[in-house]
N, C-alpha and C positions, 0 to 999 in steps of 0.2 A: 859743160865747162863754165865755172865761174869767173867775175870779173874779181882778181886775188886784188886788182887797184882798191875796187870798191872795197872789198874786205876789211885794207890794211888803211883804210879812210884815205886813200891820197891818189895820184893821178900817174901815169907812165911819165911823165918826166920828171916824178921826185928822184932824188938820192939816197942811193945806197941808205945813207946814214939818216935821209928824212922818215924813208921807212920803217927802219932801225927802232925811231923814238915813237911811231906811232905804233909800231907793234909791242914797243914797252908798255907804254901809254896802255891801248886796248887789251893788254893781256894781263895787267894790274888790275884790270877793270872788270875782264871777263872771266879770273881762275876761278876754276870753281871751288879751290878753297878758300879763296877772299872775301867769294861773293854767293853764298847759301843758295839766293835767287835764281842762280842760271844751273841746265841740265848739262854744261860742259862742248856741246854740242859745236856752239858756237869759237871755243877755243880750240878745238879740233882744226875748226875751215881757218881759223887764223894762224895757226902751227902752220898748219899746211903753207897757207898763202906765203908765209916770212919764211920757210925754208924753201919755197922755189926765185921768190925776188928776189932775198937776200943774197942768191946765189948768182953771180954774175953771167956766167954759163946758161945757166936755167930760165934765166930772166931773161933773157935772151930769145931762147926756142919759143918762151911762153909768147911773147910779145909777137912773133913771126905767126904763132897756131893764134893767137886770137884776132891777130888783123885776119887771118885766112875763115877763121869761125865766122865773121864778121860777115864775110864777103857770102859765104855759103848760107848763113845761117836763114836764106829766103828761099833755099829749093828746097819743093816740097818734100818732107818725108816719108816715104813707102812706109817704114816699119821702123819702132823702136824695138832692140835686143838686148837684151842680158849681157854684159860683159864677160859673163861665166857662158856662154855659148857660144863664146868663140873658140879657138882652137890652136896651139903652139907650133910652131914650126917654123926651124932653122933657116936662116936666110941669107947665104955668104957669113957665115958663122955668128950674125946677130936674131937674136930670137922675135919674130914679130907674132903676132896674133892676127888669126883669120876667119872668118866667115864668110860662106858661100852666097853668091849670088844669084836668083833666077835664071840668070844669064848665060851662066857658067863660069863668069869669073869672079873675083872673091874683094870682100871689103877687110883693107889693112890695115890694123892696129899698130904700131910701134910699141918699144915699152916706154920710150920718151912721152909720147900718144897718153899712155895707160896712166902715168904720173902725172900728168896734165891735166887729167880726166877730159881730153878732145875728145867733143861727142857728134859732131857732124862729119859721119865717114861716107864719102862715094866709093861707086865700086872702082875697080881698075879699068872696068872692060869696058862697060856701057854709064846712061846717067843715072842711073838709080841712084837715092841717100838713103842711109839710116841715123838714125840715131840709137848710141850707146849709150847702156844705162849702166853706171857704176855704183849700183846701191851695195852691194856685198865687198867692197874692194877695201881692202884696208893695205898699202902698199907701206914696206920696210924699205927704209930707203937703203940698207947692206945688203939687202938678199929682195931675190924676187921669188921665194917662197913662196910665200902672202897672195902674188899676183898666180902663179903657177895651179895653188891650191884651187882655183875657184873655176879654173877652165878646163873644160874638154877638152882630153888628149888624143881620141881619134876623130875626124871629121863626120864618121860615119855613123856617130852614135846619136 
């Protein structure tokens, strides 16, 4: 999970609108058709960042997973996994994403989780962490296609 503050050059208590001009500012600076120099890469993580701040909802949740990242981000990690080895399944009719625990119980993804790219998951049952790696994840923000295509659909495979 990245710091989308740092991204967008400015700090959790800017405005709405302070973001607004630094994501103009850095995206004038970073297109890659403005700018021959850069692989794009980096206006990628800046889209990103300004469509979840920008979003007052979003900006929201982020703020709540990264004070919580924050707090976690010192217990040790067991294992880093694939975001694509997780596994889909229904949850009171919202879709979350799972992976098995040694324990027998499972580490939960959200698709809020997924879009965040929160990557410091415990299990439910016991202390284990992991860590998720979202290198293949390219998420639509109208469909969750995108996220669907990349995960394992039966647990058992």
């Amino acid at each position: 999970m990245e710091d989308l503050y740092h991204i967008l050059q400015s700090d959790p208590k800017s405005t709405r609108e302070q973001l607004k001009q630094n994501f103009k500012r850095l995206a004038l600076q970073h297109h890659p058709d403005k700018n021959q120099c850069t692989d794009g890469s980096f206006f990628v993580k800046l889209n990103n960042a300004w469509e979840i701040l920008g979003n007052e909802e979003m900006r929201h949740e982020y703020d709540v997973r990264w004070r919580e990242r924050c707090t976690v981000q010192d217990l040790p990690i067991q294992e880093e996994v694939e975001f694509s080895e997780f596994y889909a399944e229904d949850c009171e009719g919202e879709e979350v994403y799972k992976y098995p625990c040694r324990c027998g119980g499972d580490f939960t993804v959200t698709e809020t989780d997924a879009k965040l790219r929160f990557d410091i998951i415990c299990c439910e049952t016991c202390s284990l962490t992991i860590k998720v790696l979202y290198c293949d994840l390219s998420y639509d923000k109208h469909s969750t296609n995108s996220v669907n295509s990349t995960l394992r659909t039966d647990p058992a495979t």
